[in-house]
KEVODO-993467 format. One record per residue (C-alpha): y, z, x. Coordinates in steps of 0.1 Angstrom, whole numbers, always signed. Layout:
N
PT    c2    c3    c1
PT     Y     Z     X
...
This chain:
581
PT    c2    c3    c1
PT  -961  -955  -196
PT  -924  -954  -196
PT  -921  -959  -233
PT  -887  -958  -262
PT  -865  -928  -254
PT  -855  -941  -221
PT  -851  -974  -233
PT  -825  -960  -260
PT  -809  -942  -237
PT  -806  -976  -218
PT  -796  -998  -246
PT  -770  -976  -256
PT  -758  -974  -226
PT  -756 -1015  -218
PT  -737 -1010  -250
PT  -713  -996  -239
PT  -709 -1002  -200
PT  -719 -1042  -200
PT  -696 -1072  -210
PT  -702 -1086  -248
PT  -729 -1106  -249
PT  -725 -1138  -273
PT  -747 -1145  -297
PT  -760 -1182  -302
PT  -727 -1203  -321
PT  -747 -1233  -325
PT  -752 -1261  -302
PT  -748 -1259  -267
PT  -731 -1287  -246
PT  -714 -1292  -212
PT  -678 -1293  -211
PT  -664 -1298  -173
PT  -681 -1273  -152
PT  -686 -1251  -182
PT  -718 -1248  -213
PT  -702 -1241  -240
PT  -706 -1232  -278
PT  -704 -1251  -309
PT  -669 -1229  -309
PT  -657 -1245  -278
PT  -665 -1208  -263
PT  -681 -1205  -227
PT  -714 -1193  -231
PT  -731 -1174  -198
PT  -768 -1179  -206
PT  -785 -1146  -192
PT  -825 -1155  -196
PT  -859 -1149  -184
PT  -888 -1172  -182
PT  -920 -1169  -202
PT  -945 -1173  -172
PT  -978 -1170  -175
PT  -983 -1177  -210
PT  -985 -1214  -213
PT  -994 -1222  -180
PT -1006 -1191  -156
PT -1001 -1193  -116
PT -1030 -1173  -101
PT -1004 -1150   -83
PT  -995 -1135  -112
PT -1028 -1124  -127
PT -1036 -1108   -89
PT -1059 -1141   -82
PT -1032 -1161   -55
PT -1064 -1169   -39
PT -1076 -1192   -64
PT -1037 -1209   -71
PT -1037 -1231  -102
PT -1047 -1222  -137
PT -1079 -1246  -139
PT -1097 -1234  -110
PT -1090 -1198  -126
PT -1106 -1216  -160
PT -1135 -1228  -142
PT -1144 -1194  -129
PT -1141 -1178  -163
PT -1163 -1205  -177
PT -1187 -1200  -150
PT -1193 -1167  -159
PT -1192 -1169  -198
PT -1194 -1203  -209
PT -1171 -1227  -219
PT -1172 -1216  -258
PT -1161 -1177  -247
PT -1137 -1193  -221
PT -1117 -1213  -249
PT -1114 -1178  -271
PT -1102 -1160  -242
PT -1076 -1189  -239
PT -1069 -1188  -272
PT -1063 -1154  -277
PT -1040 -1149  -243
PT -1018 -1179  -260
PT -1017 -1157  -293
PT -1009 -1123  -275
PT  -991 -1128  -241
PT  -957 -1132  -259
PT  -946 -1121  -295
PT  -919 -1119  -315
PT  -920 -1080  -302
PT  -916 -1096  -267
PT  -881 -1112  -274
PT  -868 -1086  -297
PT  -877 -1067  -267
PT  -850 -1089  -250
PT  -827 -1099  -276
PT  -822 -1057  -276
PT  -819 -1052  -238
PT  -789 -1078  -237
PT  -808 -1114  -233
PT  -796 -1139  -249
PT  -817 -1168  -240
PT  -853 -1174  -230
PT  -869 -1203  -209
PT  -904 -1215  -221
PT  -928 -1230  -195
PT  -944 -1258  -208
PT  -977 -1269  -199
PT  -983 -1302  -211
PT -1017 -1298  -218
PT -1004 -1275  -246
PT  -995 -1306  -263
PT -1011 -1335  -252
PT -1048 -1347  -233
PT -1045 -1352  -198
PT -1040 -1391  -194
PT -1081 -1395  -185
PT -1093 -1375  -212
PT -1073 -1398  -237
PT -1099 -1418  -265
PT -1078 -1448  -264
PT -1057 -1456  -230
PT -1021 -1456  -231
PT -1021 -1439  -263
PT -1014 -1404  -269
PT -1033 -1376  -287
PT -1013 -1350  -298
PT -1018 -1312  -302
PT -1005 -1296  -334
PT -1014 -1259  -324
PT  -990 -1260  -291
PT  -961 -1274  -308
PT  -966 -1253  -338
PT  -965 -1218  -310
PT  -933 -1234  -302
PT  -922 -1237  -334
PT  -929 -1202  -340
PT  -910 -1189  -304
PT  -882 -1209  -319
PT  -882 -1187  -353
PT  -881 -1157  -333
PT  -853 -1166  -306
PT  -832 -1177  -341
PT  -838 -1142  -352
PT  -821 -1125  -326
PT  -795 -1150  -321
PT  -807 -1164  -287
PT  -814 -1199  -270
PT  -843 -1219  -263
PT  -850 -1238  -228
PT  -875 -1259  -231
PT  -892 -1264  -192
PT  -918 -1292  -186
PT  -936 -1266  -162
PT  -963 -1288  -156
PT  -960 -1322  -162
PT  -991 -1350  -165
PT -1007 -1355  -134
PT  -984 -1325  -115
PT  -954 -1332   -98
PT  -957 -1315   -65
PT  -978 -1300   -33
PT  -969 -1270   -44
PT -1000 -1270   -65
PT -1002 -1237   -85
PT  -965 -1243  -101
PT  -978 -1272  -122
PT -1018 -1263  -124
PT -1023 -1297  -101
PT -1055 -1308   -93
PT -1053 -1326   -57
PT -1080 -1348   -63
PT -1067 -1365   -95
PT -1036 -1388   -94
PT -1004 -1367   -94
PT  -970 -1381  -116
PT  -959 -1397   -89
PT  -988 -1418   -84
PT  -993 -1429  -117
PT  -976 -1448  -140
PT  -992 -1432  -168
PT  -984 -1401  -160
PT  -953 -1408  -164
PT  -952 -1429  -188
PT  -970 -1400  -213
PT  -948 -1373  -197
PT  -915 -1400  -214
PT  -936 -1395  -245
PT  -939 -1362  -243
PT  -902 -1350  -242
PT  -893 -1382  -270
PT  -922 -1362  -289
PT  -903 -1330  -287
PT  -869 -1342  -294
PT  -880 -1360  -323
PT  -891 -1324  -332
PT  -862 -1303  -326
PT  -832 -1327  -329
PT  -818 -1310  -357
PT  -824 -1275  -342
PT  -796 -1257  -324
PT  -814 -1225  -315
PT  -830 -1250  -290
PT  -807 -1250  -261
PT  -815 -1274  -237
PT  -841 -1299  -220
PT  -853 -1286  -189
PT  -873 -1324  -177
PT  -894 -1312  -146
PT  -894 -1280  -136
PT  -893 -1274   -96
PT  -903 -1316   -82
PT  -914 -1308   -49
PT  -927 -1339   -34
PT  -923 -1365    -4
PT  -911 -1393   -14
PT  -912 -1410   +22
PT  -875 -1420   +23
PT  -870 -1394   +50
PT  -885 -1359   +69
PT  -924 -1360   +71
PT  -954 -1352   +51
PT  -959 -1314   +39
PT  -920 -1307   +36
PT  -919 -1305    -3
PT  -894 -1330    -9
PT  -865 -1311   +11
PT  -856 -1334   +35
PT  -859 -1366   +15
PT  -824 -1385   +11
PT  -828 -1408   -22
PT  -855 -1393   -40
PT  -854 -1424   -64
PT  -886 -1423   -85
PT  -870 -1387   -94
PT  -841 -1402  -105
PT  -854 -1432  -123
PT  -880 -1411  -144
PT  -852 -1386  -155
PT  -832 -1414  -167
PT  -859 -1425  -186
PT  -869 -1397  -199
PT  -831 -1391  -210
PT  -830 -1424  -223
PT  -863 -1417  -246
PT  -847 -1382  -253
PT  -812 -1403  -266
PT  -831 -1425  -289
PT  -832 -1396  -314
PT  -816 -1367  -301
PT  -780 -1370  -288
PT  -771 -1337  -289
PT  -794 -1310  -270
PT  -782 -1306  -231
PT  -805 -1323  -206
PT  -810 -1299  -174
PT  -822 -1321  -142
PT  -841 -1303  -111
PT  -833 -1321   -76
PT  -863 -1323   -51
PT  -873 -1290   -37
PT  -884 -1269   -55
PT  -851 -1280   -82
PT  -827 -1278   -47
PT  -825 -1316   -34
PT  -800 -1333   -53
PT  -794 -1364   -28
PT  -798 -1396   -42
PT  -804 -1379   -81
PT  -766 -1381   -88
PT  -739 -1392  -102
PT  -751 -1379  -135
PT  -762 -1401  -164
PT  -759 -1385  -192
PT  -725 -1368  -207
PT  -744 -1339  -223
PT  -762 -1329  -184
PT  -766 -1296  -163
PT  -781 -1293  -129
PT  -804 -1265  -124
PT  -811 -1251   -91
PT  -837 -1222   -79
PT  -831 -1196   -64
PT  -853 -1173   -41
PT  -852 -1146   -11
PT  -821 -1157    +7
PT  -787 -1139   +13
PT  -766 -1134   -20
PT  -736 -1146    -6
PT  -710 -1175   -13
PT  -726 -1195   +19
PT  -759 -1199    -5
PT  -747 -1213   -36
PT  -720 -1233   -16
PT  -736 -1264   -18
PT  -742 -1265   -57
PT  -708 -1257   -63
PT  -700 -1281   -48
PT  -717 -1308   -64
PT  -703 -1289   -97
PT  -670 -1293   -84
PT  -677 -1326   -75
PT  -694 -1343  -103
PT  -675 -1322  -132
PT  -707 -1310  -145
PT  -726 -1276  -152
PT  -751 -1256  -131
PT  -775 -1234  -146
PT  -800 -1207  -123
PT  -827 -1219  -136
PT  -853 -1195  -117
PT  -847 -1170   -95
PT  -862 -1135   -87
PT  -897 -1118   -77
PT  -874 -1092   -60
PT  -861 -1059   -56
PT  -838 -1046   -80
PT  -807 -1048   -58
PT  -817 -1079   -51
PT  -815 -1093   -85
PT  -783 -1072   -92
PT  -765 -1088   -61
PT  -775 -1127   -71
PT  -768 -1122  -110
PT  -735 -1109   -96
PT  -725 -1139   -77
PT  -737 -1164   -97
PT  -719 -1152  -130
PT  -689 -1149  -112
PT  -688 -1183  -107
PT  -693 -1188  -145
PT  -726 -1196  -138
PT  -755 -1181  -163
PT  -791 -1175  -154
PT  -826 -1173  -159
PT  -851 -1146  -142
PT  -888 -1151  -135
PT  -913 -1139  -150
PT  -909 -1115  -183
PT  -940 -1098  -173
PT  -970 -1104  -146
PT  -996 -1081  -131
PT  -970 -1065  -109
PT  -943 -1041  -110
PT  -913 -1060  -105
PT  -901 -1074  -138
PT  -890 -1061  -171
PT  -925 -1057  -186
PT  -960 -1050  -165
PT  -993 -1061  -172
PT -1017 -1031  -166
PT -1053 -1045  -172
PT -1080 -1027  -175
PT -1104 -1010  -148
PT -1129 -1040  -156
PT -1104 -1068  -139
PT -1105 -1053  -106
PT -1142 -1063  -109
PT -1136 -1099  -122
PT -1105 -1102   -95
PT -1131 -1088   -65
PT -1161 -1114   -80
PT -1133 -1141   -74
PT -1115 -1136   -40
PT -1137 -1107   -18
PT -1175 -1114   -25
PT -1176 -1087   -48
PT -1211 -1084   -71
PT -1214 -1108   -97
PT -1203 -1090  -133
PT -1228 -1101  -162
PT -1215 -1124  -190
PT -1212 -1096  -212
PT -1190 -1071  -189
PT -1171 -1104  -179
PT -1163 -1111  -217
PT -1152 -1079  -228
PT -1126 -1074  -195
PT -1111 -1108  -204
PT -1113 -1101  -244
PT -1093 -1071  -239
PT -1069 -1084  -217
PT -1062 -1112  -236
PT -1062 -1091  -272
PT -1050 -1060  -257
PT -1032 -1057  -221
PT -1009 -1081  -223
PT  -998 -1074  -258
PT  -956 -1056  -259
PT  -965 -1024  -266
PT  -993 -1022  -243
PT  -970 -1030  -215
PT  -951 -1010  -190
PT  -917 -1016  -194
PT  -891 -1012  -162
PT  -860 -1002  -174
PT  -844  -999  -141
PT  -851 -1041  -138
PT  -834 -1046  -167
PT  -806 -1022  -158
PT  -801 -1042  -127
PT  -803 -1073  -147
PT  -776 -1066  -175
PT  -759 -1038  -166
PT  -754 -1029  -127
PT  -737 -1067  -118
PT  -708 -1054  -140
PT  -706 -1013  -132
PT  -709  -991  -104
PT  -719  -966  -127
PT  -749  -947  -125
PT  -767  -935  -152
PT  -800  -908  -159
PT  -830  -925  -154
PT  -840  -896  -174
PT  -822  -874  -194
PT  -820  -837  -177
PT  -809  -804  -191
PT  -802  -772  -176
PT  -806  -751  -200
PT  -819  -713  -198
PT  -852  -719  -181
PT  -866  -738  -154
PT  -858  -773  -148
PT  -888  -797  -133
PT  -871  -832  -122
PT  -899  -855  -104
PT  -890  -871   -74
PT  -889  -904   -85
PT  -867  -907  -117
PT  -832  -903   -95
PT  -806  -922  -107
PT  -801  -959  -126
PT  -775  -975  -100
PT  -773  -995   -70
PT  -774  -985   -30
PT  -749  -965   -20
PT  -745  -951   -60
PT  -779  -940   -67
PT  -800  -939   -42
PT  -797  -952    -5
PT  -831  -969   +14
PT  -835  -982   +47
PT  -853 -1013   +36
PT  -841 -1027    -1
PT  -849 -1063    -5
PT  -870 -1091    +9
PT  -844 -1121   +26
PT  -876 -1140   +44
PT  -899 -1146   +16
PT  -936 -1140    +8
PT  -948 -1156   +46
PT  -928 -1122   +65
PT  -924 -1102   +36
PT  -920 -1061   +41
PT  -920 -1049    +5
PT  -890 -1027    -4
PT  -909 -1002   -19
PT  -948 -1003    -4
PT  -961  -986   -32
PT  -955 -1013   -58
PT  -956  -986   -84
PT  -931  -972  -109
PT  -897  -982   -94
PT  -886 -1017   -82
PT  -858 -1004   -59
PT  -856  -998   -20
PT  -872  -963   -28
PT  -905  -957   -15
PT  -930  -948   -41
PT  -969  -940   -42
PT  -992  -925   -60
PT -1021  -893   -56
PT -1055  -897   -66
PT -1049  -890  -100
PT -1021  -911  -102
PT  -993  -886  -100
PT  -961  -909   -81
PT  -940  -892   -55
PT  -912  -905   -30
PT  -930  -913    +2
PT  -913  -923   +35
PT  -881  -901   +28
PT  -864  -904   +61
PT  -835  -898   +84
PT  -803  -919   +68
PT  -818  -920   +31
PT  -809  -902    -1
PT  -817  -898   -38
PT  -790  -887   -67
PT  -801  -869   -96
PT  -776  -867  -127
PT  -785  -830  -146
PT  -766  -824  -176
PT  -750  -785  -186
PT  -736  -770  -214
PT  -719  -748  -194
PT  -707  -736  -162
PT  -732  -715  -138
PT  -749  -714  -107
PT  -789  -723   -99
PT  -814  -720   -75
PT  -826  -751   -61
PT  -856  -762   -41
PT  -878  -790   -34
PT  -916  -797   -37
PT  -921  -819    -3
PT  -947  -828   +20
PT  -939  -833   +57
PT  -940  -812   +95
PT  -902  -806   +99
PT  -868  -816  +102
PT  -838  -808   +78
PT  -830  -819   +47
PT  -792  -820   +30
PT  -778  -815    -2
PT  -749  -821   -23
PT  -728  -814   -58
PT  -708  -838   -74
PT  -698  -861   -39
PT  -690  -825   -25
PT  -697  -807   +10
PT  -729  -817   +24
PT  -752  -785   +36
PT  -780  -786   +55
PT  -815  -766   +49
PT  -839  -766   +76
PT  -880  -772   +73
PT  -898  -751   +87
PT  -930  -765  +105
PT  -959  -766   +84
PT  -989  -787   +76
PT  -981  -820   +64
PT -1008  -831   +45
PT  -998  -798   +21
PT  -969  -796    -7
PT  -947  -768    -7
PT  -918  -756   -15
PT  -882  -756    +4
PT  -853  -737    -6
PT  -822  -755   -12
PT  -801  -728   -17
PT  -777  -722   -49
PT  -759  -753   -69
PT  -728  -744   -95
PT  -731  -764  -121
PT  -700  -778  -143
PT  -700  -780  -182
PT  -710  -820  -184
PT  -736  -845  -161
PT  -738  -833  -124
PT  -744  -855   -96
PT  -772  -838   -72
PT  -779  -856   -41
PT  -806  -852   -16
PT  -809  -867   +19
PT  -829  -871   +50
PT  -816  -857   +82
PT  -841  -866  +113
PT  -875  -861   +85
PT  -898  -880   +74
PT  -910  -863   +40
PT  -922  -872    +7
PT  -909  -854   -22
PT  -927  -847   -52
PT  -899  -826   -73
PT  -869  -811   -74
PT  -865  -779   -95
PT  -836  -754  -107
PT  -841  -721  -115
PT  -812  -697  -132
């Protein structure tokens, strides 16, 4: 795993490189188009989102085939009971996230988190209640709030609270808020809404007096047709007055007022948090408007319209979600949305997957569970079922059992405010042979670091072509996969692409350079320090074999030296590049 002495190299670096990162000054508020601190300061809130602790989405846990977090529930109880299925819950909700987790972020240069809320956390569903229309409420979920609270205040961050999934669920998206299709959704019950005004009064009550608590986030992502407009199955997008959004986020303010009058309230429009007709003119003098967003252009043209309703209404916008992206990707929206003043929140912290700061790994057991599930796989006992999900739930998911990705946090903090490039790891040519792996090139954007045919996903999950096939190691354009035995190497190196390498000397001299590659021929180029380019030819050979190609002799300059390797008409993997004195 990619463990501490790159991520010091890292910090220090953010330290130095990035833009000063405020720590929390009390109470946040909107002022005009801006949040600001209890100083009067602008504050750009630079977050990620907790998912998958509260509430998971079956895509994250490699189970999209089974969606929403219930029917993943059921299958775990049918395989170990429902005793064995509550201790697995109870110790994901004790071990997903720790105060490890966000001193993790607080040190990366975070300063804000967004918890998704499920509401079961805290209350019965509304059919499950002993006495109708009253509530029952759950001291163990808002005492794990309490204590996410304690440790955002230790490291000087905010807290967004999100209402992930509110009573009843509050769209067709179905996974986003665990929503079973067969029950009464909040739109089509009154008491769903009515517990969901409970709810948030309920937390308010709580943490009125707490300013570590930054804001109200009331539904996260409504997604529903409301019938004013469009047709059934569009999500809400095309609907033009959206009014039972509107009246239940005034109510809910209204509860939220009665006794709390100073936390922010963040609305969502329709659509997935994008459909703001008919949900404004604001209500509230103390309001934000969130929007999401995903796998689109990072230009002006797709933020225009909610600056414009910023503009319009005198009133903050927040990204509240965004990502599930390449690295340049997430560099390029950060980018644009903080130069509009606008601050941010990144999902998820961690997930099976490769593409966030921190990476599940489970172990070789939850293939088995994960195959039982969505490929007819055999049918695991109750005991090998129990100990796979025990040790997730006590082990995998834990902080220091993840893999962190330093380069998605680079693109995160650092890369929307330097060109730089930086090591990815630290190397030093000293007297003897230098080994540099293929795939630890250079921290940095295109065109800086590295330069890849295909770099990010514009067209979303349906048409997807993942920037880097492999989903291993890396989470930029670079293609990456692994051997047998799990050694990772650049794949797919072809004509028009290139990796940098930064190597670090004492002193001045020259050394041998060559490259451990697969592939049947072609050429292959090289450069020092954004010098000459010179060409080496590959001879033909088999391709399925590494070996070794001559690069010819580098001179090296007392300080970092930028090496760069390219494709000319090739299509190579590289495993290593060495230097020899």
């Amino acid at each position: 795993m990619i463990r501490r002495p790159l991520l010091s190299l890292l910090i220090g670096a953010l330290a130095v490189v990035s833009p000063a990162f405020a720590s929390a000054e009390g109470f946040l508020r909107a002022e005009g188009v801006r949040i600001v601190d209890e100083a009067n300061q602008p504050v750009i809130l630079r977050g990620m989102g907790l998912g998958g602790w509260m509430l998971q989405e079956g895509y994250m846990l490699q189970l999209s085939q089974l969606g929403q977090q219930h029917v993943i529930r059921a299958r775990i109880t049918e395989l170990i009971g429902e005793d064995k299925a509550q201790a697995f819950y109870e110790a994901w909700w004790d071990n997903h996230t720790t105060w490890a987790d966000i001193d993790a972020m607080a040190s990366w240069g975070f300063n804000s988190v967004r918890l998704p809320i499920h509401f079961e956390q805290l209350t019965l569903p509304a059919d499950q209640e002993p006495t109708p229309g009253r509530d029952t409420w759950n001291e163990a979920g808002f005492a794990r709030i309490d204590a996410l609270v304690d440790w955002v205040k230790a490291n000087d961050m905010y807290l967004i609270l999100d209402l992930h999934a509110a009573p009843g669920g509050q769209g067709t998206d179905l996974a986003i808020s665990d929503r079973d299709p067969s029950k009464p959704s909040l739109w089509d019950s009154a008491e769903n809404r009515r517990k969901t005004v409970a709810l948030w009064r309920r937390l308010a009550e709580r943490y009125a007096d707490e300013p570590a608590v930054g804001g109200y986030d009331l539904i996260n992502e409504p997604n529903w047709d409301f019938g004013d407009a469009g047709s059934a199955g569009d999500h809400g997008c095309e609907d033009t007055v959206n009014a039972p959004l509107r009246s239940l986020m005034m109510e809910i303010t209204a509860a939220i007022r009665e006794v709390d009058q100073r936390h922010m309230i963040i609305i969502e429009g329709n659509c997935w948090g994008n459909n703001y007709r008919g949900v404004l003119p604001v209500w509230d003098d103390n309001l934000v408007l969130s929007f999401h967003k995903y796998w689109n252009a990072n230009d002006a043209a797709s933020i225009s319209q909610i600056v414009a309703l910023r503009d319009e209404h005198q009133v903050p916008v927040w990204l509240g979600e965004s990502g599930e992206n390449s690295n340049v990707w997430f560099r390029d929206a950060i980018r644009l949305v903080e130069d509009e003043g606008i601050g941010w929140a990144f999902w998820p912290l961690k997930k099976f997957g490769f593409n966030n700061p921190l990476e599940v790994e489970p172990n070789p057991g939850w293939a088995k569970l994960v195959a039982y599930w969505t490929a007819d796989g055999p049918r695991p006992s109750p005991e090998e079922a129990e100990a796979t999900l025990m040790q997730l739930a006590r082990h995998d998911i834990r902080f220091e059992n993840n893999r962190v990705h330093p380069d998605v946090i680079d693109a995160m903090i650092r890369q929307p405010h330097s060109d730089q490039t930086l090591a990815f790891k630290p190397h030093a040519a000293g007297a003897g042979l230098v080994t540099i792996q293929a795939v630890d090139y250079d921290l940095g954007r295109p065109g800086f670091a590295y330069l890849d045919t295909h770099d990010a996903d514009y067209r979303g999950p349906a048409q997807r072509v993942w920037w880097n096939p492999g989903r291993t190691y890396r989470n930029d354009g670079v293609d990456i996969a692994r051997e047998a035995d799990g050694t990772v190497y650049v794949a797919d190196f072809v004509d028009g692409e290139w990796l940098q390498y930064t190597v670090a000397a004492d002193s001045a001299g020259s050394r041998r350079a060559s490259v451990i590659l697969r592939g049947a021929s072609g050429r292959l180029w090289i450069s020092m320090n954004d010098g000459d380019r010179r060409e080496v030819g590959i001879a033909a050979g088999d391709p399925a074999v590494w070996r070794e190609v001559d690069l010819g002799v580098l001179p090296l300059t007392p300080g970092g030296n930028q090496i760069r390797i390219g494709a000319v008409n090739c299509d190579c993997s590289l495993r290593a590049v060495t230097l020899i004195p």
